[in-house]
KELUM-509285 format. One record per residue (C-alpha): residue in one letter; z negated, x, y. Coordinates in Angstrom, 3 decimals. Each point is the difference from the previous one (the first is absolute). Last residue first. Layout:
% KELUM-509285
NODE;A;Z;X;Y $
...
//
This chain:
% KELUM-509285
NODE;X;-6.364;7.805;-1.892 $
NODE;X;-1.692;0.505;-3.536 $
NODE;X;-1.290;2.950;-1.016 $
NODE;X;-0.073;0.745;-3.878 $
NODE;X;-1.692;3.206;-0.887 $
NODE;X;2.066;2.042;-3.271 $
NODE;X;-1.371;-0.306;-3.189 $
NODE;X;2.076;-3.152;-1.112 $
NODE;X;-1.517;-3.061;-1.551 $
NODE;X;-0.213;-2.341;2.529 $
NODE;X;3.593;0.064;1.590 $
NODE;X;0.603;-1.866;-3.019 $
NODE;X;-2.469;-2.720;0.467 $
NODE;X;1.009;0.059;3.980 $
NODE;X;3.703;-0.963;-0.729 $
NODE;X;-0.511;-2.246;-3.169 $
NODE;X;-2.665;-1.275;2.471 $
NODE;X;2.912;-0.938;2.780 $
NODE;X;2.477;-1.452;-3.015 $
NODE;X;-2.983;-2.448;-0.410 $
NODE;X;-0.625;-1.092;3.119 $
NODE;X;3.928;-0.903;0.615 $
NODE;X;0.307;-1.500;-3.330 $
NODE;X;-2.835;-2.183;0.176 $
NODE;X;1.148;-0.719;3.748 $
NODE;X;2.578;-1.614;-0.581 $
NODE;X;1.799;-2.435;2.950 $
NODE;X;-2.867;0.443;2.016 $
NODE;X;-0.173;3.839;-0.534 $
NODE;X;3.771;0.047;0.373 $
NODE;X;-0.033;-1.281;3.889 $
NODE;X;-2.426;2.361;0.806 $
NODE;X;2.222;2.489;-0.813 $
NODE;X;-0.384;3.012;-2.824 $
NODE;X;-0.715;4.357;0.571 $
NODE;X;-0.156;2.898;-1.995 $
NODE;X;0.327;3.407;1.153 $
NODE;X;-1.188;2.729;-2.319 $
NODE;X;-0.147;3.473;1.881 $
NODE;X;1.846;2.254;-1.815 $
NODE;X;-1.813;2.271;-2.446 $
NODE;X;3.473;0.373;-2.062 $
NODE;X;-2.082;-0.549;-3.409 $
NODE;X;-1.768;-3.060;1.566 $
NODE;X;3.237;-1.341;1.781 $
NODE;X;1.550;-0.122;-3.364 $
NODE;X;-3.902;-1.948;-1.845 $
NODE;X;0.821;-2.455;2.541 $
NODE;X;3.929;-0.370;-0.981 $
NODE;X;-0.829;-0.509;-3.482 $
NODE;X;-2.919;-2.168;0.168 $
NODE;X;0.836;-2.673;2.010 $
NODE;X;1.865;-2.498;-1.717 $
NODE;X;1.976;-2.708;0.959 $
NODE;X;-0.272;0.501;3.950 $
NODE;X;1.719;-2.366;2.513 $
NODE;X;-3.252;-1.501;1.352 $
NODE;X;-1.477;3.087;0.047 $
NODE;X;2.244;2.309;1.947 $
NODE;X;-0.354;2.997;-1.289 $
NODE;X;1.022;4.020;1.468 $
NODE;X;0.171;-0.569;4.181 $
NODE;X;1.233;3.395;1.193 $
NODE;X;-1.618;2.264;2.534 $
NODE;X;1.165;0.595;3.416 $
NODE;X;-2.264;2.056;1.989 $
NODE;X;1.167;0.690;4.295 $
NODE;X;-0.328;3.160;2.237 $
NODE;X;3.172;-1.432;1.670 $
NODE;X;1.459;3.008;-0.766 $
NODE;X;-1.424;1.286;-2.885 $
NODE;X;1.605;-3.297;-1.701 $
NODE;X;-2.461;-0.101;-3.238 $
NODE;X;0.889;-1.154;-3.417 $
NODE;X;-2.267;-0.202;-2.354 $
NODE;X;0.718;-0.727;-4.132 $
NODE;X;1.610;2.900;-0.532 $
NODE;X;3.059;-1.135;-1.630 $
NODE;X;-0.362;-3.510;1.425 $
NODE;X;0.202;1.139;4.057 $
NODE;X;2.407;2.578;-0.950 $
NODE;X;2.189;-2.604;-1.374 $
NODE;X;-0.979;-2.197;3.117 $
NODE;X;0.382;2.939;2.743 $
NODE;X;3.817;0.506;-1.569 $
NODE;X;1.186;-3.585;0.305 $
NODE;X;-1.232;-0.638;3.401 $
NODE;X;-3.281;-0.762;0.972 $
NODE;X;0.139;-2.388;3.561 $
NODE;X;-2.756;-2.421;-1.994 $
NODE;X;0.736;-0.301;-3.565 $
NODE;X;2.773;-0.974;-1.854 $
NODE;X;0.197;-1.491;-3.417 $
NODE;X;1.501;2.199;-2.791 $
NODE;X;-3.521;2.414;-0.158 $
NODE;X;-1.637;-2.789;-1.022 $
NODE;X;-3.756;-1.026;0.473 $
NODE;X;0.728;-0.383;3.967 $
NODE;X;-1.585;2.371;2.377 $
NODE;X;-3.817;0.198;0.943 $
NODE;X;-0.397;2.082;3.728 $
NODE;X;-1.817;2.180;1.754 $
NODE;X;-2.622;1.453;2.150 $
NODE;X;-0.502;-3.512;3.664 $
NODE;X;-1.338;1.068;2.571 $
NODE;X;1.523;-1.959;2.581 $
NODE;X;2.424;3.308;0.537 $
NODE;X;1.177;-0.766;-3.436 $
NODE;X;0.834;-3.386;0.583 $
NODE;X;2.223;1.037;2.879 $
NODE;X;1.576;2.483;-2.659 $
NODE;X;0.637;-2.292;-2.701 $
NODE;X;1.606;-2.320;3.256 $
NODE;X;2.426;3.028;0.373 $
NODE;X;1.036;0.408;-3.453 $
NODE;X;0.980;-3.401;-0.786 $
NODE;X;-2.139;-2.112;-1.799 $
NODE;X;0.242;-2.117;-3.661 $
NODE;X;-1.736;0.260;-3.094 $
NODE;X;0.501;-3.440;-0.628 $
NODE;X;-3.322;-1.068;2.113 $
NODE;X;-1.705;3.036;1.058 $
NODE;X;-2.200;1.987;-2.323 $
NODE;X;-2.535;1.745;1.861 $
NODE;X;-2.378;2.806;0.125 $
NODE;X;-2.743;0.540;2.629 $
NODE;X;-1.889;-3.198;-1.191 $
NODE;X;-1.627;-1.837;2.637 $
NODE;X;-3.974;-1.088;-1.514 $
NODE;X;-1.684;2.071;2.194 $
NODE;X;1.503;-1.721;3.386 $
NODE;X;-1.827;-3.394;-1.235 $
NODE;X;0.952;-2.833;-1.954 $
NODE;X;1.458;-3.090;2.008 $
NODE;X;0.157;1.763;3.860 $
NODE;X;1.084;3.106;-1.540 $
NODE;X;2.739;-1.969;-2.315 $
NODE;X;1.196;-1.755;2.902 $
NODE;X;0.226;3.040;2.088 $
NODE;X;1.706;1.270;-2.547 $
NODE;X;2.571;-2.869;-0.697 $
NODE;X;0.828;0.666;3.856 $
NODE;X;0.343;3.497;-0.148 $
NODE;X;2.073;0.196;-2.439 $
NODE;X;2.397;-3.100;1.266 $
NODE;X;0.551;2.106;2.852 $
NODE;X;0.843;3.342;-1.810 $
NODE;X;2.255;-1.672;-1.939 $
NODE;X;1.741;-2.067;3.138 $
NODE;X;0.131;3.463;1.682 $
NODE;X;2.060;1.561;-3.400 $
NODE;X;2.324;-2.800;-0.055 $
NODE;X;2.768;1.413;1.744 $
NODE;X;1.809;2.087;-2.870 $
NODE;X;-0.684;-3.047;-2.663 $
NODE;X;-2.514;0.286;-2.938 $
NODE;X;-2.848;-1.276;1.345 $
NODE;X;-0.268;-3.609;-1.956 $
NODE;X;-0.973;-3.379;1.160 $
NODE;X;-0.297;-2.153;-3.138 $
NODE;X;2.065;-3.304;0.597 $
NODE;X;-1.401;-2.865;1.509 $
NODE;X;2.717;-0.435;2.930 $
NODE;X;-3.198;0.663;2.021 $
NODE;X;-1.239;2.772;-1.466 $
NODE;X;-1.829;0.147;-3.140 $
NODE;X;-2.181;3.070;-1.217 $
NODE;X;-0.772;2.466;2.883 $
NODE;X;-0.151;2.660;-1.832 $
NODE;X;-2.210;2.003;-2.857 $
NODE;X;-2.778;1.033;2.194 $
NODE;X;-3.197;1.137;-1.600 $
NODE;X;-3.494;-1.308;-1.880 $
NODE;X;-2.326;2.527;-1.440 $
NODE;X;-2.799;-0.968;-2.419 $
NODE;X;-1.800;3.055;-1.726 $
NODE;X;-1.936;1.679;2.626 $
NODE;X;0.254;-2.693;2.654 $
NODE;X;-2.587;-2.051;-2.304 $
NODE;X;-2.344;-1.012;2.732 $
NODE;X;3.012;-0.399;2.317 $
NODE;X;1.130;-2.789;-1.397 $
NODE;X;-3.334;-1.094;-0.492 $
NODE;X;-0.774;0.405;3.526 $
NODE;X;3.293;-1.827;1.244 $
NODE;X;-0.411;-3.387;-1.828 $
NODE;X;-0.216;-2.231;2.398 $
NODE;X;3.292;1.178;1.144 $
NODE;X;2.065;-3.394;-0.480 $
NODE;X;3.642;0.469;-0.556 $
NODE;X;2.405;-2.041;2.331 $
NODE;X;0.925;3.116;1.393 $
NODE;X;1.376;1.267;-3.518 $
NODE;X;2.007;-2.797;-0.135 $
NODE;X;0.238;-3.134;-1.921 $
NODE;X;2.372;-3.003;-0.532 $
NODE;X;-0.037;1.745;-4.032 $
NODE;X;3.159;1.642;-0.392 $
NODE;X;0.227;3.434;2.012 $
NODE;X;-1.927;1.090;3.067 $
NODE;X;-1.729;2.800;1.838 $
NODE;X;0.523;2.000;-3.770 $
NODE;X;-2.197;2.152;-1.695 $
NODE;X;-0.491;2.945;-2.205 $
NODE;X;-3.110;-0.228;-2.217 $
NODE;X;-0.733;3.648;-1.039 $
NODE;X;-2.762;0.402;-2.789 $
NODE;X;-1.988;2.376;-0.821 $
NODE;X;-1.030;0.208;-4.169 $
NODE;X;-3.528;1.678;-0.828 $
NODE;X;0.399;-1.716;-3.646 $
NODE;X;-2.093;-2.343;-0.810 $
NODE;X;-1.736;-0.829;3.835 $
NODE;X;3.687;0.061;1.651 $
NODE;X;1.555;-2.052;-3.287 $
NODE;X;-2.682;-2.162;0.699 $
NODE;X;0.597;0.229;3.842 $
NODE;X;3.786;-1.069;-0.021 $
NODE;X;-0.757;-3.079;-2.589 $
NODE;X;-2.427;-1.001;2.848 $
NODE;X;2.678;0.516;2.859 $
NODE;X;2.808;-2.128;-1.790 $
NODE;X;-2.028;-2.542;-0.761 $
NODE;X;-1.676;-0.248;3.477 $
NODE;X;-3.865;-0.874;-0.593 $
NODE;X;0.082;3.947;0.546 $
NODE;X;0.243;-0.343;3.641 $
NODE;X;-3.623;-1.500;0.311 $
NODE;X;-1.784;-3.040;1.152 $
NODE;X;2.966;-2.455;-1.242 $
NODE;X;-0.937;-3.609;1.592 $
NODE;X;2.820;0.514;2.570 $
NODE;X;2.592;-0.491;-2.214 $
NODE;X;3.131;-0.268;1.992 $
NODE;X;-0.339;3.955;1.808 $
NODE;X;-0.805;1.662;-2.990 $
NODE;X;2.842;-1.801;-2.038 $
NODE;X;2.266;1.012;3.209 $
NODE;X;-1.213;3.585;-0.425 $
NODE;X;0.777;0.465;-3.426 $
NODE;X;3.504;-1.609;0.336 $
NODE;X;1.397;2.392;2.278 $
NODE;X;1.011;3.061;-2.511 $
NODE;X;3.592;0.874;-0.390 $
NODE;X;-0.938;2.867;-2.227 $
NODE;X;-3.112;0.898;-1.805 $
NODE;X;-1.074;3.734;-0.651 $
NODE;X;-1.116;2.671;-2.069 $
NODE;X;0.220;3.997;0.755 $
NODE;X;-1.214;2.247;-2.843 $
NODE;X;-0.465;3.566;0.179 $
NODE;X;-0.496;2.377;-2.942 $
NODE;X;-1.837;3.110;1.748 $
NODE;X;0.874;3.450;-0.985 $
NODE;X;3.097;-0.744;1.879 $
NODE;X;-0.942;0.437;3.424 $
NODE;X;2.996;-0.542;1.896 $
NODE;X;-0.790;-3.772;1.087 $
NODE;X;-2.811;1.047;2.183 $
NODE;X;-2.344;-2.593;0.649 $
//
């Protein structure tokens, strides 16, 4: 989907640190479809209501004595069944050893990235399918260096979601590429042949919704919205709710909405 066509209002949704889904598939084995999954049903009404896509970005491990490989992949045709609308990506590794999130950020790092990449995708092709991988992603704290954004590039990978404040940095973007990146709500680095786009609302954290929704609107920037797992479970009537403020107001404009 090309992100410089504005006379369509797109919409990109998705869940952070996400693991926990596929250990509660795994433990209850009397489940006979994804969507017995909290987190997964809620996804598809708001799917079936509203046309929504979502982007679960995952983790190979984080706090629950679980890893991706430890997920079962019984469920593999339904995954792939609804491809269309439910993508799943990398977001890192999750926990290392010393148990503190493993992070891109440093000069030599970009090899570890791209290894860690490929093994959370494999995971994710052997637990979903290769339809569901999202071509976007959002890695943990916003953080790679320049030359492991372009390994991930090369593996096929369009663009990538920055942080929801200009302030906070972002991947190798300096200063300059950031304002630009907010101003114009794109950025693109022509020579890497990579997309940047910011991250607008981050539910858990948002008060009200409105006025910043109905900004990206008028500017006909691509409305990026996106919560944790984590949050859902901690309140997820707020986090479901600040979503259909989202799509309810998206609703009632002329232009098409396309979700990616």
């Amino acid at each position: 989907m090309k992100l410089l066509n504005w006379s369509c209002q797109k919409i990109h949704c998705s869940v952070d640190d996400t693991l926990w889904i596929f250990k509660d598939l795994t433990e209850h084995k009397e489940y006979v479809s994804i969507f017995e999954n909290p987190i997964l049903n809620k996804i598809k009404e708001l799917h079936l209501k509203f046309g929504a896509v979502f982007t679960c970005y995952c983790f190979f491990n984080a706090w629950y004595n679980f890893t991706l490989a430890d997920a079962t992949d019984r469920f593999t045709k339904e995954f792939e069944k609804n491809a269309d609308w439910l993508k799943f990506g990398f977001h890192g590794y999750g926990f290392d050893e010393s148990e503190t999130d493993r992070t891109y950020e440093a000069a030599d790092s970009a090899e570890l990235m791209l290894k860690d990449y490929r093994q959370v995708t494999k995971e994710l092709c052997r637990i979903t399918s290769e339809k569901n991988l999202a071509q976007y992603l959002r890695l943990s704290s916003f953080k790679g260096n320049r030359e492991g954004i372009r390994l991930l590039h090369k593996e096929g990978i369009k663009g990538f979601l920055c942080a929801e404040t200009m302030e906070r940095e972002s991947y190798y973007l300096d200063a300059e590429a950031r304002t630009k990146l907010y101003s114009d709500g794109k950025y693109y680095d022509k020579k890497l042949g990579v997309k940047f786009l910011p991250t607008w609302l981050r539910m858990e954290k948002e008060e009200s919704i409105e006025e910043k929704r109905d900004y990206l609107i008028k500017k006909k920037y691509p409305i990026t919205v996106f919560t944790h797992e984590w949050a859902i479970m901690d309140d997820e009537q707020k986090i479901w709710s600040n979503f259909e403020q989202v799509f309810e107001g998206v609703n009632h404009i002329e232009r098409k909405i396309g979700f990616f």
